[in-house]
C-alpha positions, 0 to 999 in steps of 0.5 A, a space after each residue: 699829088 706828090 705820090 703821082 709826080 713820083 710814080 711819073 719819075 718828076 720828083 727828085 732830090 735835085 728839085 727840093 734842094 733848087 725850087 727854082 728849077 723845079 718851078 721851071 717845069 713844074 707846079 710853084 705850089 707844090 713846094 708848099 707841100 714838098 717842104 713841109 713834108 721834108 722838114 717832117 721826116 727830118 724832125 722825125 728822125 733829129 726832132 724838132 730842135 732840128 729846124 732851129 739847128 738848120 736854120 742856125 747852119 744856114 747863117 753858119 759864118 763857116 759856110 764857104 760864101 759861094 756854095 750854092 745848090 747841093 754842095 750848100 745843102 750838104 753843108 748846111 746839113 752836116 754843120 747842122 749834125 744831120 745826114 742830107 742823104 738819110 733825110 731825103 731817104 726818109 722823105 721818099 721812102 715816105 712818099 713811096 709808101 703813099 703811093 703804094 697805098 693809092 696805086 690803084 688812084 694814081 694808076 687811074 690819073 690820065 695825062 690830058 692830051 693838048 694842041 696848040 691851035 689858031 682861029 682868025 688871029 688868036 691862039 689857045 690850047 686844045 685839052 683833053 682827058 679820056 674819061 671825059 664823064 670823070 674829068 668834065 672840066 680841065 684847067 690850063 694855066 698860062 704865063 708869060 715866058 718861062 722866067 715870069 713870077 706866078 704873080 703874072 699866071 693865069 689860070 682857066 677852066 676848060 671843057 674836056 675836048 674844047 680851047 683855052 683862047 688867049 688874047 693876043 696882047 698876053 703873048 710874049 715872044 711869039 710863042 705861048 707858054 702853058 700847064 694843062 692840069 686835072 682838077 683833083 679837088 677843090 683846090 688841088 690841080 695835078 699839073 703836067 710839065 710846062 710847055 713853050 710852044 711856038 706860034 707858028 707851030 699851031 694848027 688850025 683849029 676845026 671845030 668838033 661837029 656837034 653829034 646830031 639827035 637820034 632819029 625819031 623812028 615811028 611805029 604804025 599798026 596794021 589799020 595805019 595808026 600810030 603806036 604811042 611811047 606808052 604803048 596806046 594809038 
């Protein structure tokens, strides 16, 4: 998944170092995967006494007590005796090589289509994803307001081409804030950016007309009898 957040140009250095931005828009359980694998390439290239050397740095007594973001990264780093900028080279070098090596994957990915819509009181969101054959079912997840912790997210399974309803008492501040997602695995969702979207931007909401059966055709011999499926009268 990280291989495709870099082909979208959604991961960057700036996101490692302040996971509370990139939560802001992004997916919170991504930075699992996105620390274990910086603190690899940093052991790769310092070795493994390097995560007690950065941990040591970070409670540093020489650091400035109002650094913050980059400046505190870059820091701790050097206090540490390792290279912020040689790491984080590291780190997405390694990554674009994963996604060279599944280009044809990632190429492949869509990017689920979604509408705000509104049905007799209630609001949710229209998914979509082409192949629907490949992408069956989507999920959307929901929160509160953009500064909600994930303990207040919900997350629903959707029909490719139908709408995630939420109740009206989950709604904060008129205006519905969701990820929609393409489920990659068992437990691995590859999320679009969060939107906040207003509710008096929602349209209303037609549902698809259901596609009729296929005409039955009938076949009739010379004498008027009827040619069975098998080929017999």
């Amino acid at each position: 998944m990280l291989a495709a957040l870099l082909d979208r140009n959604e991961l960057q250095l700036s996101d490692i170092i302040d996971f509370d931005h990139f939560t802001e828009n992004g997916d919170d359980d991504l930075k699992y995967a996105i620390g274990r694998g910086f603190i690899d390439v940093m052991v790769k290239r310092y070795g493994t006494e390097s995560i007690h050397k950065l941990l040591r740095a970070f409670g540093d007594e020489q650091l400035p007590p109002k650094l913050a973001g980059a400046a505190l990264w870059q820091a701790t780093f050097q206090l540490a005796g390792m290279d912020l900028g040689l790491v984080a080279d590291d780190f997405f070098g390694t990554l674009e090589k994963g996604l060279e090596a599944k280009r044809a994957v990632v190429d492949a990915l869509p990017r689920p289509q979604t509408k705000l819509v509104t049905q007799d009181g209630w609001h949710g969101i229209e998914v979509s994803a082409e192949p629907v054959e490949a992408h069956p079912r989507l999920v959307i997840r929901y929160r509160p307001a953009p500064d909600s912790p994930m303990n207040e997210y919900d997350r629903t399974w959707v029909r490719n081409g139908d709408v995630a309803w939420r109740e009206a008492e989950a709604i904060q501040r008129q205006r519905l804030c969701f990820q929609a997602g393409l489920q990659l695995a068992k437990k691995a969702v590859l999320f679009e950016k969060w939107q906040c979207l207003p509710l008096s931007a929602a349209a209303k909401w037609e549902p698809q007309p259901a596609e009729p059966p296929p005409e039955e055709t009938i076949d009739f011999t010379e004498d008027g009898g009827v040619v069975e499926a098998d080929g017999g009268e």
